[in-house]
C-alpha positions in Angstrom: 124.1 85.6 98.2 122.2 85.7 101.6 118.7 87.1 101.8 117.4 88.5 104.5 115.0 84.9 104.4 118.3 83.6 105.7 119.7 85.0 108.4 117.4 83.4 111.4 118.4 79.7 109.9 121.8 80.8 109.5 122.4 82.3 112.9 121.0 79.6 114.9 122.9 77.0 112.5 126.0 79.0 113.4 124.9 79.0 117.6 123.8 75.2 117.6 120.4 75.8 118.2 117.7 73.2 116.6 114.7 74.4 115.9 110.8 73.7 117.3 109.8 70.9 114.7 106.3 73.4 114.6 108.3 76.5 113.3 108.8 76.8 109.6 111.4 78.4 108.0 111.3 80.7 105.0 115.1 80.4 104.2 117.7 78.2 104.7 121.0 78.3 106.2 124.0 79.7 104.2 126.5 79.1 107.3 128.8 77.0 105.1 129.0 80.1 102.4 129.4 82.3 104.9 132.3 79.8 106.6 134.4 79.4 102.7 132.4 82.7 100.4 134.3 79.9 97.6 132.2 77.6 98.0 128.5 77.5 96.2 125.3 78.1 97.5 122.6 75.2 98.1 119.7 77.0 97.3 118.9 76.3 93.4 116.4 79.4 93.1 114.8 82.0 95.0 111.7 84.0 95.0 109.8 87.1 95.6 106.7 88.0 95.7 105.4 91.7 96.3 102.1 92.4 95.9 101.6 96.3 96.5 98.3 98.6 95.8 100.2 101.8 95.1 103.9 102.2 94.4 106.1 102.3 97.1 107.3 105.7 98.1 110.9 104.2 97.7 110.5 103.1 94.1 109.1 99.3 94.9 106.2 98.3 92.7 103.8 95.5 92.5 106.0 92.7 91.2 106.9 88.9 91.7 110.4 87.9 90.7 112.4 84.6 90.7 116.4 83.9 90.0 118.2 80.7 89.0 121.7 80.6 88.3 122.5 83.9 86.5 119.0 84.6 85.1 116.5 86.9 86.6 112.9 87.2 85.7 110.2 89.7 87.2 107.0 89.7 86.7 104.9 92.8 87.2 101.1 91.6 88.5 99.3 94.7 87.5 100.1 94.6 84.2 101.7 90.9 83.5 104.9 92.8 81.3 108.1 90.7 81.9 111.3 91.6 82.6 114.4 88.9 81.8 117.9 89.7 82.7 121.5 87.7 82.9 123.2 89.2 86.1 126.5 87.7 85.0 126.8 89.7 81.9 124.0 92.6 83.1 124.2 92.9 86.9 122.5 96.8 86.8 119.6 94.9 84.7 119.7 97.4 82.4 118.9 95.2 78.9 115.7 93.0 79.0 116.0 89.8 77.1 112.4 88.5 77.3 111.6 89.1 74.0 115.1 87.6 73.1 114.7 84.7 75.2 110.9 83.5 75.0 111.4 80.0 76.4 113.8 81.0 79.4 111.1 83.2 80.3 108.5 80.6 80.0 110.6 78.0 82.5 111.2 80.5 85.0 108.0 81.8 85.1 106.3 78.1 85.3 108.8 78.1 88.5 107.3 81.4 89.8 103.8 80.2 89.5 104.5 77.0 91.2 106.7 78.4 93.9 103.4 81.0 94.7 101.1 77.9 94.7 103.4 76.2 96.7 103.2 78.5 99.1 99.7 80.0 99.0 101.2 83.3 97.6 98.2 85.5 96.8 97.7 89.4 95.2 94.9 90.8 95.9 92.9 93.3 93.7 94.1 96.9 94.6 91.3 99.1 95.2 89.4 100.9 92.5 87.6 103.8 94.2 89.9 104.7 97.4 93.0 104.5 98.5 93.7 103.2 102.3 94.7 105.0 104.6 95.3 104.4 108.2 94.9 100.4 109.5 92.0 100.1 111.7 93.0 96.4 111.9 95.5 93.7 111.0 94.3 90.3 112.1 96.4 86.8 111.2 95.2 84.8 113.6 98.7 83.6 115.3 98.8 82.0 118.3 98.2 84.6 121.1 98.2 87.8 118.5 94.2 87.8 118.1 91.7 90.6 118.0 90.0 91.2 120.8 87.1 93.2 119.0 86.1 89.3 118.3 83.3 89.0 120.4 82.3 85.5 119.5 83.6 82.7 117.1 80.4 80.4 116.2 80.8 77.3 114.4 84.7 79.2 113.5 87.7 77.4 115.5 91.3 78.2 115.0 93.6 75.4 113.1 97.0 76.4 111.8 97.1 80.1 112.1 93.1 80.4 109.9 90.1 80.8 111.3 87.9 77.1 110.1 84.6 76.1 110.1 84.8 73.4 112.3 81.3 71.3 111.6 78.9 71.0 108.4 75.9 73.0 109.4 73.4 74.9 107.6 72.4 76.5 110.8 76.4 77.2 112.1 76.7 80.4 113.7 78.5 83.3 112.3 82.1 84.8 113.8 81.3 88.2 114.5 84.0 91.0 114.4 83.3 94.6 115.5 84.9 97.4 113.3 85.3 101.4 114.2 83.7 102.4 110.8 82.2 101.2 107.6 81.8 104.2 105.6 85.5 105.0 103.6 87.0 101.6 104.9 88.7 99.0 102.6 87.9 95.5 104.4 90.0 92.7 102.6 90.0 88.7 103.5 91.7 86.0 102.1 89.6 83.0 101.7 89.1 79.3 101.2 86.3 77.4 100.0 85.4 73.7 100.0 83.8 72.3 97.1 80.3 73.5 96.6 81.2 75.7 99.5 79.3 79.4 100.6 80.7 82.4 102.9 78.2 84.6 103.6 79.6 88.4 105.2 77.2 90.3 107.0 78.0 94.2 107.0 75.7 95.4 110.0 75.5 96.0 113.3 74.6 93.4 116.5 71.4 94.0 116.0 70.6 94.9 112.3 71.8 92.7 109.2 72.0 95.9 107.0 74.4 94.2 103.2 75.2 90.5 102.6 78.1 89.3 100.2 77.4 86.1 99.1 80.7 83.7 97.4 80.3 80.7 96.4 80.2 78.8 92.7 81.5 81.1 89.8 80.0 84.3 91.4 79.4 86.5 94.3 77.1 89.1 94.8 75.2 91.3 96.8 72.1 89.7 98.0 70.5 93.4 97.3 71.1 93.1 93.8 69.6 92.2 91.0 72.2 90.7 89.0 75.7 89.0 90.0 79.0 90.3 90.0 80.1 92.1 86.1 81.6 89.1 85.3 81.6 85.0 86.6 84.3 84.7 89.0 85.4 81.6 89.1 85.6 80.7 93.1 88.0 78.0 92.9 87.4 75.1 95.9 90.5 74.6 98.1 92.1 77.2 96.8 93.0 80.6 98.7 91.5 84.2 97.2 91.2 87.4 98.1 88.2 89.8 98.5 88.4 93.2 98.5 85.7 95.2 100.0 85.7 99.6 99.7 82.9 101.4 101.1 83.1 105.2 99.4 80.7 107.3 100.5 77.2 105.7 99.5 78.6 103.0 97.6 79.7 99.7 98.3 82.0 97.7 95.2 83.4 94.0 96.2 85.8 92.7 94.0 88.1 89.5 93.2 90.6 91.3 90.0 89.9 94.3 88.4 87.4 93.3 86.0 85.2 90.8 88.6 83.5 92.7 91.4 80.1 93.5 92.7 78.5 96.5 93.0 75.4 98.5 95.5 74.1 101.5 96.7 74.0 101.8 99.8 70.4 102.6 101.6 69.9 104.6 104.8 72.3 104.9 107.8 74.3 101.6 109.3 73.7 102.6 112.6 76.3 102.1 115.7 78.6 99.5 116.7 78.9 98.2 113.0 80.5 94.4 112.8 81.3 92.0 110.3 79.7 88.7 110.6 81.2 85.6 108.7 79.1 82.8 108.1 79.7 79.2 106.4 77.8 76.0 106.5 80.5 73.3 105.6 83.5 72.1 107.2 86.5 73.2 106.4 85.8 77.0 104.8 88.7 79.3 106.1 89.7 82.6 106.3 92.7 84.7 106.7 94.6 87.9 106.9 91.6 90.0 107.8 92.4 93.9 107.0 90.4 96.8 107.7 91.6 100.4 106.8 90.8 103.5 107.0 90.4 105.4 103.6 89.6 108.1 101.4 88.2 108.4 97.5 90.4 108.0 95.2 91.5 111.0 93.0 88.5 111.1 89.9 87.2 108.5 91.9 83.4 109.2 90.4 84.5 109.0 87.0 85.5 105.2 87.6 82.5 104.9 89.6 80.1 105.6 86.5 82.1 103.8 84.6 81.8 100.6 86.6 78.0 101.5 87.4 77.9 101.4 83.2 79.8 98.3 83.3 77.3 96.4 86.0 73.5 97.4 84.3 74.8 95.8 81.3 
């Protein structure tokens, strides 16, 4: 079996070609398989992972699988069901033996989980009120593929495709990104705190600070509320997250999983040139993956506003 993972190793094993010692490589070569198809495969397991808000239009949903051998195990993140099949006897999948099979099921998911560790695998909360729309911006921060709507970086250097704080300072300027729009965006970042560590996102404009998200410890929160988020969060040092940020109309909701966010009202107008300003005091705080889209409330999108409004003045 060659996945499409494979190809680029197998190819240049097959020309000769070493490659940069700085490039990694998600596969690995199956030229010898694809030299004697009798012979087996060196790669003991592999593994998916596809995090999705919304179904895909061609059937994909949300899911992260891994095979070993003849067994194949999905996991489905939005609602954590299991699905265990043995290809050999079952290639169409068509009988799930999780139930059957509790301790297969248990291994291979252990794998899973330590695969997505492994390699910083992360599913973000899909949104609650919108649903995204166009991308206003995609930014990864690879070498030579960088926004130019950052105008400046601060304290913020790049290091290994992230943007890092590069000193401890209380004082550290912010990175600064300007945005089209913030009204019916979804903003999402992946992020990584250092112990005891604070990121502080400004939502404004050059000259106005107008709503602050505050993460650090086992919360974040809008500095505009009264409370924290629904529920503590636990911001986990040196390990990678993901926010997700929807602006709907007059109301902002951050959130870290379905049932941890942050909620405000938003006041007044946020004025021209909005941008996003990201601000950390200690070394090593990172983010990544920076999204900003375009979007539009969500069918009965009120109704699970109220509902989280309830939720949040408890």
């Amino acid at each position: 079996m060659c996945i499409r993972d494979s190809f680029y190793p197998t190819l240049i094993a097959a020309a000769g070609v070493t490659p940069p010692t700085s490039q990694i490589l998600d596969g690995q070569s199956q030229l010898a398989l694809w030299r004697n198809p009798k012979s087996t495969a060196q790669r003991p397991s592999l593994f998916w992972h596809y995090p999705l808000d919304q179904p895909h239009f061609l059937g994909g949903v949300s899911a992260a699988a891994i095979r070993e051998g003849d067994w194949k195990l999905i996991e489905f993140l939005n609602d954590k069901r299991f699905e265990l099949y043995s290809l050999k006897s079952d290639p169409s999948e068509t009988r799930n033996l999780a139930r059957q099979y509790p301790k297969v099921t248990q291994a291979l998911h252990q794998k899973l989980v330590s695969w997505q560790r492994e390699v910083n695998a992360r599913t973000p909360s899909p949104p609650l009120l919108s649903e995204a729309r166009q991308l206003y911006l995609g930014d990864h921060f690879s070498s030579g593929h960088i926004s130019k709507r950052w105008t400046h970086y601060g304290a913020w250097r790049l290091r290994d495709g992230q943007l890092v704080v590069d000193e401890s300072s209380q004082q550290a300027e912010p990175a600064q990104l300007s945005i089209p729009a913030f009204k019916n965006t979804i903003i999402r970042f992946d992020f990584k705190l250092p112990k005891s560590g604070q990121l502080r996102l400004t939502l404004g404009t050059e000259q106005h600070d107008h709503t602050v998200l505050n993460i650090h410890g086992n919360r974040f929160y809008f500095e505009t509320q009264e409370k924290a988020s629904l529920k503590g969060f636990p911001v986990k040092p040196n390990e990678w997250q993901t926010m997700t940020i929807e602006w709907v109309e007059q109301h902002l909701l951050a959130h870290a999983a379905a049932d941890a966010f942050a909620y405000t009202e938003v006041q007044g107008s946020i004025g021209n040139k909005p941008t996003l300003r990201f601000a950390a005091g200690q070394r090593d705080t990172a983010i990544d993956n920076i999204q900003v889209f375009g979007a539009r409330p969500a069918q009965e999108w009120e109704k699970k506003l109220r509902s989280i409004s309830r939720s949040h003045s408890k």
